[in-house]
N, C-alpha and C positions, 0 to 999 in steps of 0.2 A: 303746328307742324313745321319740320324742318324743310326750307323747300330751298333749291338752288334754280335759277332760272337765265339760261345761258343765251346771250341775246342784249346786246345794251341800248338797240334804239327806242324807239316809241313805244311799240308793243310790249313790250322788256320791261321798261319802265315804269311801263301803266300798272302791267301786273306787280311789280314790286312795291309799287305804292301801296297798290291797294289793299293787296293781302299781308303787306304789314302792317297795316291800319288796322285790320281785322285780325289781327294777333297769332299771324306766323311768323318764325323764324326764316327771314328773307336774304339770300345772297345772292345779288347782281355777279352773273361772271362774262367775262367777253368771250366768243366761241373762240377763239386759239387761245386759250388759258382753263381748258376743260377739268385739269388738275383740282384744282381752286372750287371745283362743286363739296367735295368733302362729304361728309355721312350724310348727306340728303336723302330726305324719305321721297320726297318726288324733285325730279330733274325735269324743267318744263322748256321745252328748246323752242323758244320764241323769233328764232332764225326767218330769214327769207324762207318763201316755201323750197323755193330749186337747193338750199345747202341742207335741210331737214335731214334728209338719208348720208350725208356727208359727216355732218354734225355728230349723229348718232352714232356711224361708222367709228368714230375717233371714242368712242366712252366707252369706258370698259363695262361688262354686262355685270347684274349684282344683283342678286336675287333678293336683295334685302330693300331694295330701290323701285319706285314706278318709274319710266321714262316715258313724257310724254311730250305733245305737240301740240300748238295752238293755231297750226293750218287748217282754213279750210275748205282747202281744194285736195286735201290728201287723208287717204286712207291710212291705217295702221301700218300697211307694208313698209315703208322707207325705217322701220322703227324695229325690226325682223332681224332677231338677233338677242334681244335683250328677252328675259323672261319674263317679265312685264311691262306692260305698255298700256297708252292709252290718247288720246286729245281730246282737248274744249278748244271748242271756236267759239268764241264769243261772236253775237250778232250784234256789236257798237261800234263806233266810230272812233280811234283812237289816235285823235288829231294830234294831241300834244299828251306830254306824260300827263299833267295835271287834270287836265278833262278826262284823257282815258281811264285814270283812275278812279272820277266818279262814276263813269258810265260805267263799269266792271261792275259794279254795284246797284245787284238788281236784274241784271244783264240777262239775255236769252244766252245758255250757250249749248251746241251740238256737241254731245258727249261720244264716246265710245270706249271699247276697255273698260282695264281694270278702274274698280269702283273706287279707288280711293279719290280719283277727282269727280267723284259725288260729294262729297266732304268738303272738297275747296269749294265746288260751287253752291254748297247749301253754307257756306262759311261767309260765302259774298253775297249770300241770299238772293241766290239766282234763279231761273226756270232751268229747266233739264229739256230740249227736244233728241231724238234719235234720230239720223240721218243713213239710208241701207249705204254701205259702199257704192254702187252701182246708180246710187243717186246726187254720191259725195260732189263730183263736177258739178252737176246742175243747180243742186242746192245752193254752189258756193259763184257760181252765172249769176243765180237770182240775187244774191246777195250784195255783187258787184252792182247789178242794176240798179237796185234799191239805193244803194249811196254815192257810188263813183259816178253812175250816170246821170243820176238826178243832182250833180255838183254839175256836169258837165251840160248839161240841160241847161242850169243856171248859168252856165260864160254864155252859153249860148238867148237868155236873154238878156243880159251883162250888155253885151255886144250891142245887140238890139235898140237895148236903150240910150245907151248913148250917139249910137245915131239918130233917136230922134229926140235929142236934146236933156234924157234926163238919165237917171242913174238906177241901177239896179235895188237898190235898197224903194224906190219909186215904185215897185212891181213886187215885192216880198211879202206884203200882206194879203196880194192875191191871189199867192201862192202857197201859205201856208193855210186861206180858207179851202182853195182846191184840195190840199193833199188831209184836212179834218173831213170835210165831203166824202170825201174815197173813204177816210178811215171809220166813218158812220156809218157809209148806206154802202159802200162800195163801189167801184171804178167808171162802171156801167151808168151807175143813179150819177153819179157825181159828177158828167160829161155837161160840158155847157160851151156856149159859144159857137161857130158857125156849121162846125163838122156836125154838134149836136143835132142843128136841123133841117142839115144838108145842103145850106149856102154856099153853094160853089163859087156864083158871082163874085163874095164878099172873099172867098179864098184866094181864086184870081185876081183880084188887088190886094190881098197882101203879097202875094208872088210877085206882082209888077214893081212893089215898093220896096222889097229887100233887094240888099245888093246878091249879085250874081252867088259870091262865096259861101252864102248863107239859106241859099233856096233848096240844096239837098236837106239840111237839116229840114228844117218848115213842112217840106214835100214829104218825109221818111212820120214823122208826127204826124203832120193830116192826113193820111193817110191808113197808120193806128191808128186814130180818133174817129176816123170815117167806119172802121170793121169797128170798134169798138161799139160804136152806138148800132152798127146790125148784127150784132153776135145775139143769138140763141139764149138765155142764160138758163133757160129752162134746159139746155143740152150740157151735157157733161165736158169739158173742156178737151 
């Protein structure tokens, strides 16, 4: 397939890797050089989410064309105008071009639209989820939490460690048994540690040994961890 993908940072990249590995016709364009997409059968604006409706705004509509978006915090609307349309959000992490390019492969991603990016993503031998509009925000909240904050979880025992003399790579193996735990049994089952069995004593001395700057975090976690282990699960969320 003939694809143009207007967007040259990370996101950009990954997908031009990747789907011209997998044997489409790929041209990288910068978004003020919209000219330059040429007879593309899909136009994929890999844009910041806030230029997306901007983006699109400047492309002239082509009924011979899909235009699509790879946000996903945004609905089809910013894209209103063109006769066909569509977005995949891929659910990966798309650190660097080169890893992003393997992660696209294989990849969850939220569809919408026209069905020809059913095609790229069974091209990248991806899953297909559906997300309603009215749920697009939250989906794309959860999303955030799943990687951005559990990166930021991580400075946050980065920090930790190295105030008490060692390093975060010291702590990574206890964390990727916790986050196998959750992904086995589930959040609930996979709770351990003091909140698990209501150690408070033991909580108030880790409060007394973090520095001041670091006890909201700590406090906003135990916290979770404390409703986590008395939630219902037998109740519908």
């Amino acid at each position: 397939m003939e694809i143009a993908i207007v967007g040259v940072g990370r996101a950009g990249q990954s997908f031009a890797r990747a789907l011209s590995a997998h044997g489409h016709r790929v041209r990288l364009v910068h978004h003020d050089q919209l000219a330059a997409v040429g007879p593309a059968r899909l136009v994929l604006l890999a844009t910041p989410d806030d230029a997306v409706a901007e983006t699109a705004a400047r492309l002239a509509p082509d009924a011979g064309r899909v235009v699509a978006h790879i946000a996903g915090s945004l609905t089809l609307a910013p894209l209103a105008g063109h006769p066909r349309v569509a977005s995949l959000h891929p659910l990966a992490v798309l650190s660097s071009p080169r890893v992003g390019a393997h992660r696209l492969v294989g990849a969850t991603y939220a569809v919408a639209g026209d069905d020809l990016v059913l095609q790229v993503v069974a091209s990248l031998e991806g899953r297909v989820i559906r997300v309603p509009d009215e749920r697009r925000a939250l989906y794309h909240a959860t999303a955030a939490v799943a990687a951005n904050h559990l990166v930021a979880l991580l400075g946050h025992v980065e920090r930790l460690a190295r105030l008490s003399g060692l390093e975060l790579a010291d702590f990574l193996d206890l964390s990727r048994q916790a986050l196998d735990d959750a992904a086995a049994r589930g959040p609930r089952a996979a709770l351990t540690g003091p909140a698990s069995r209501g150690d408070m004593a033991t909580i108030d001395a880790h409060l007394a040994a973090l520095p001041p700057e670091e006890r909201d975090t700590y406090v906003a976690l135990a916290r979770e961890a404390l409703a986590l282990r008395d939630r219902d699960v037998s109740l519908p969320a």
